[in-house]
C-alpha positions in Angstrom: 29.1 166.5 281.3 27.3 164.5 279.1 29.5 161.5 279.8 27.9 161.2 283.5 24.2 159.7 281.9 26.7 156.9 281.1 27.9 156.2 284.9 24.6 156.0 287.7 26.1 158.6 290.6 25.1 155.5 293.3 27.8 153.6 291.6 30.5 156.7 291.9 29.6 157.6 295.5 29.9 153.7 296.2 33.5 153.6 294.7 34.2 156.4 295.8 33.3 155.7 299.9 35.0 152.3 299.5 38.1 153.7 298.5 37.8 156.5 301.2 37.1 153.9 304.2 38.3 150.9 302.9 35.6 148.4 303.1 32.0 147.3 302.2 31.0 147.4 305.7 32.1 151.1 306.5 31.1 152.2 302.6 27.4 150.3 303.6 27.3 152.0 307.1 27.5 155.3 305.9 25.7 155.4 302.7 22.8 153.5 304.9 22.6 150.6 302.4 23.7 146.9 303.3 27.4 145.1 302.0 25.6 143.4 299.2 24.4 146.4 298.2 27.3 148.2 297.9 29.1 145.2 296.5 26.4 145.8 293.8 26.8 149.0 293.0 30.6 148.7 292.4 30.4 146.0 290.5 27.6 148.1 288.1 30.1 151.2 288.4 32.6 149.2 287.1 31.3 147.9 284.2 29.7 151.0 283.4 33.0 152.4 283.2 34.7 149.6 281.7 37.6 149.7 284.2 38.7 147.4 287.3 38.6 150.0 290.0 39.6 147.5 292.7 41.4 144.1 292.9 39.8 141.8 295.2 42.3 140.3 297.7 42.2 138.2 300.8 42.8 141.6 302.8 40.1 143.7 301.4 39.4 145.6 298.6 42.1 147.0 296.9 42.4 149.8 294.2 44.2 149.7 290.7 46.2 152.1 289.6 43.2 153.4 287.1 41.2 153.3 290.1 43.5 155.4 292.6 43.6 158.1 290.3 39.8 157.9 290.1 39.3 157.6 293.9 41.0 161.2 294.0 39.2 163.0 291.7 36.0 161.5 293.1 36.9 162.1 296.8 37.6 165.6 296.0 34.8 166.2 293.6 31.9 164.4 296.3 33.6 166.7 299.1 32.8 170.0 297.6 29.5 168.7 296.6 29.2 168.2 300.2 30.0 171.4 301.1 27.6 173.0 298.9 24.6 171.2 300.2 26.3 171.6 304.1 26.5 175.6 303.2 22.5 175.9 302.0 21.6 173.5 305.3 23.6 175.7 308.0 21.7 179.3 306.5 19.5 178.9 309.3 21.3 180.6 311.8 18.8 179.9 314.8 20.2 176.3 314.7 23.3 175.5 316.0 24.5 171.6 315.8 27.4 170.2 317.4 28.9 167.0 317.8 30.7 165.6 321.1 31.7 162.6 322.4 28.3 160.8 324.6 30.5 161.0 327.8 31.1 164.3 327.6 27.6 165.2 326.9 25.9 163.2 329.8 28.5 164.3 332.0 29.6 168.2 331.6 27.6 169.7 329.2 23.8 168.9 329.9 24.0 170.0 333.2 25.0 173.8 331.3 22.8 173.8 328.4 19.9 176.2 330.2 22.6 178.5 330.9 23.4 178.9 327.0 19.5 179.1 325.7 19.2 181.9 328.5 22.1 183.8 326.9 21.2 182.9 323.4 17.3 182.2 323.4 17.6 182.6 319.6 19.8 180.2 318.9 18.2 176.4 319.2 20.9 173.6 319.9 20.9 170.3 318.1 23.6 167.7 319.8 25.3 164.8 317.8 26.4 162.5 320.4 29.1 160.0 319.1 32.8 159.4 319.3 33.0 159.7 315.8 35.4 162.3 314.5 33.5 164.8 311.6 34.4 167.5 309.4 32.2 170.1 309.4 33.1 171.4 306.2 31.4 168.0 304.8 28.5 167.8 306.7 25.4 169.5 308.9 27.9 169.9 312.0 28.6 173.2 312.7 31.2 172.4 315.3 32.7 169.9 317.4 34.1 168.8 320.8 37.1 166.1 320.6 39.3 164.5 323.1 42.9 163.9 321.0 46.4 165.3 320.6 45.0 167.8 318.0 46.6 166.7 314.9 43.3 165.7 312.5 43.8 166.5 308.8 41.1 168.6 306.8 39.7 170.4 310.1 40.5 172.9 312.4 41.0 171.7 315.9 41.6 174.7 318.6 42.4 173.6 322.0 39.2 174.4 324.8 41.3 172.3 327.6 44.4 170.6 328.1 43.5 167.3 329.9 44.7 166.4 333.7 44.2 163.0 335.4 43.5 162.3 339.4 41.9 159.6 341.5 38.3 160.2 342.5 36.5 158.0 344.6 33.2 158.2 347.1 33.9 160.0 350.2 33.5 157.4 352.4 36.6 155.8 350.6 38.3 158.8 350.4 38.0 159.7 354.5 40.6 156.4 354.3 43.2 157.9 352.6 45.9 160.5 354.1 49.0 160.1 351.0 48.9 158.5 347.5 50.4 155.6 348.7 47.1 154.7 350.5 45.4 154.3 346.8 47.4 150.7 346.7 45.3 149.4 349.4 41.8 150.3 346.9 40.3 148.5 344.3 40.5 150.2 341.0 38.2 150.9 338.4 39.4 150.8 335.1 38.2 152.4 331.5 39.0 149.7 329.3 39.1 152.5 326.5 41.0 155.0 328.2 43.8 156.4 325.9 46.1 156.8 329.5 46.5 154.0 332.3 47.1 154.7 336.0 51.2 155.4 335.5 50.6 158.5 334.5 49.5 159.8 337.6 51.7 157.3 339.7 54.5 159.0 338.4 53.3 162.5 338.7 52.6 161.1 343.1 55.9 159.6 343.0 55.2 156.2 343.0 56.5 154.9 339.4 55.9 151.3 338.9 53.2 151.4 342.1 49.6 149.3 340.5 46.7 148.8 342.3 44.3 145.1 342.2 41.9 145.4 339.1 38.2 145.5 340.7 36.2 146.3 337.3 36.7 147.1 333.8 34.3 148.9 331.8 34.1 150.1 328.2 32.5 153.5 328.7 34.1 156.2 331.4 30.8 157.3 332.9 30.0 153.8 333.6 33.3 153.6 335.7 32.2 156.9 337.4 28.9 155.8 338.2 31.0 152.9 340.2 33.2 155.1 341.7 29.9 157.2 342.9 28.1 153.6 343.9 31.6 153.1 346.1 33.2 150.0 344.5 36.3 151.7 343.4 38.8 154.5 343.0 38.9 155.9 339.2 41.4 157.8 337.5 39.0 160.7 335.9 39.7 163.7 334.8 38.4 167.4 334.5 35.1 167.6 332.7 33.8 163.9 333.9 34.1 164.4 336.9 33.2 168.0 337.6 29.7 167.6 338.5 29.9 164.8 340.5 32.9 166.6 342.6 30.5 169.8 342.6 27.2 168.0 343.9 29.8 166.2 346.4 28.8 162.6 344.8 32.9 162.1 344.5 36.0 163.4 346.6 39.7 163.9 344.8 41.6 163.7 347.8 44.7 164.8 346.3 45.5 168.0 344.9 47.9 166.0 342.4 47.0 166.1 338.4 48.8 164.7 335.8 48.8 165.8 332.3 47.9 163.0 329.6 49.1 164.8 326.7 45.6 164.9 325.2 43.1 167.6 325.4 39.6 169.2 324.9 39.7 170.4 321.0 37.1 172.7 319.1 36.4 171.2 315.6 35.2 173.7 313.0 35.6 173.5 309.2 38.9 174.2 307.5 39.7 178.0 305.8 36.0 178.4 306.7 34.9 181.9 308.6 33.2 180.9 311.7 29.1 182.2 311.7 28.7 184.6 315.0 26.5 181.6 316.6 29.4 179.2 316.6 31.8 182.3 318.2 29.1 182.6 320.6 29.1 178.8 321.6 33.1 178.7 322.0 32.8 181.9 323.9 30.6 180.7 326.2 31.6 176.9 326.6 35.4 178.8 327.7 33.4 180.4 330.2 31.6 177.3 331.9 34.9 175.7 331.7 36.8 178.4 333.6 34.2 178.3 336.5 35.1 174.1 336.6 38.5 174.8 336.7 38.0 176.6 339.9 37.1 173.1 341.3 41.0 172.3 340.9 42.8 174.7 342.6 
């Protein structure tokens, strides 16, 4: 291995997360270093090698053919070094971490937590909120929650809940409402980032083609439920954002009508990896506290 002391290992991990991501800003982002830093580093790792490892083009950065075959073996080579650190950091079996989306933090699973440390007082849960999908086999994440279709490469994804939409709106707003129809006449709330728009549930009421006037737009779901709950709208939500609020009777579904988006709740866990007992406890229980929200939606 001798031939390493001639390459620095900041210069392989930069080429090699540049090539994975495909730019100097998501390379810099997750190494925690700036563009011009990484920029730096390639261009040492480069001539260090003696090899153009990527063309510079109006579109980006773009690798050779010596440096696609590099980008592999590095890829591969960083992931199960990866691994090995991940595998020393998770011995500690009285931490658990997990990552889930904010939204589904702040608005299902907080509200549960006490009920897990008072099954498992041993075990000591650290949360990774963020929409960013990870792979547990490549970092301190012993498990994840994702909303999707289930199909991510390199991880195991094992559905918790298939996802159903309905209108949800204060109960003042909803004591105006007798059939689906009546949503036409309310303003509509509207997640700008929703992967599913209002048809799907107009078709599943039989009212294809129906729309309702636009009142607000957000880019965050529990921002548009937080408007629902103020009154200003009616929002299409769906199980596990808007079981508190229909719980504490904050919001009112006054239909018993649920579409399905297609998507659902998925359990991330590494790949070929045998599960530790404190992450078989977690899905065990989180299928629990699911089943008793369920019973909101008869």
């Amino acid at each position: 291995m001798r031939n390493l002391n001639s390459v620095h290992l900041n210069g392989l991990r930069a080429l090699e997360a540049v090539g994975r991501l495909g730019s100097l800003q998501a390379a810099g982002d997750e190494l925690g270093v700036s563009i011009g830093a990484v920029s730096q580093q390639v261009i040492k790792a480069e001539a260090q090698l003696q090899q153009v490892i990527f063309e510079r083009t109006p579109k980006g950065m773009v690798a050779t053919e010596t440096g696609a075959r590099l980008l592999a073996i590095l890829t591969e080579g960083f992931q199960r070094l990866s691994q090995a650190v991940a595998s020393v950091q998770r011995r500690d079996d009285s931490i658990l971490t997990i990552s889930v989306a904010p939204v589904f933090a702040a608005r299902w699973l907080v509200y549960r937590l006490d009920r897990f440390a008072e099954r498992h007082p041993d075990v000591n849960l650290r949360m990774d909120a963020t929409t960013r999908l990870v792979d547990p086999a490549l970092c301190d994440v012993d498990i994840g929650i994702r909303v999707g279709e289930g199909h991510w490469p390199g991880v195991n994804a094992d559905l918790l809940l298939a996802q159903e939409v309905f209108p949800v709106c204060s109960p003042a707003m909803a004591a105006r409402l007798s059939q689906p129809a009546d949503l036409l006449a309310l303003p509509a709330i509207i997640d700008g980032h929703a992967m599913f728009g209002w048809e799907v549930w107009m078709r599943e009421a039989g009212l294809p083609g129906a729309t309702l006037e636009t009142r607000h737009v957000f880019n965050d779901a529990s921002l548009c439920l937080d408007a629902a709950i103020a009154g200003q709208g009616v929002m299409l939500a769906w199980q596990t954002l808007a079981g508190y609020a229909l719980e504490q009777g904050q919001l009112v579904a006054p239909f018993a009508i649920r579409a399905k988006t297609g998507f659902g709740h998925y359990f991330i866990t590494a790949e070929g990896a045998r599960e530790p007992k404190k992450v078989r406890d977690f899905k065990a229980w989180i299928r629990e506290e699911m089943t008793s929200t369920l019973k909101l939606f008869p």
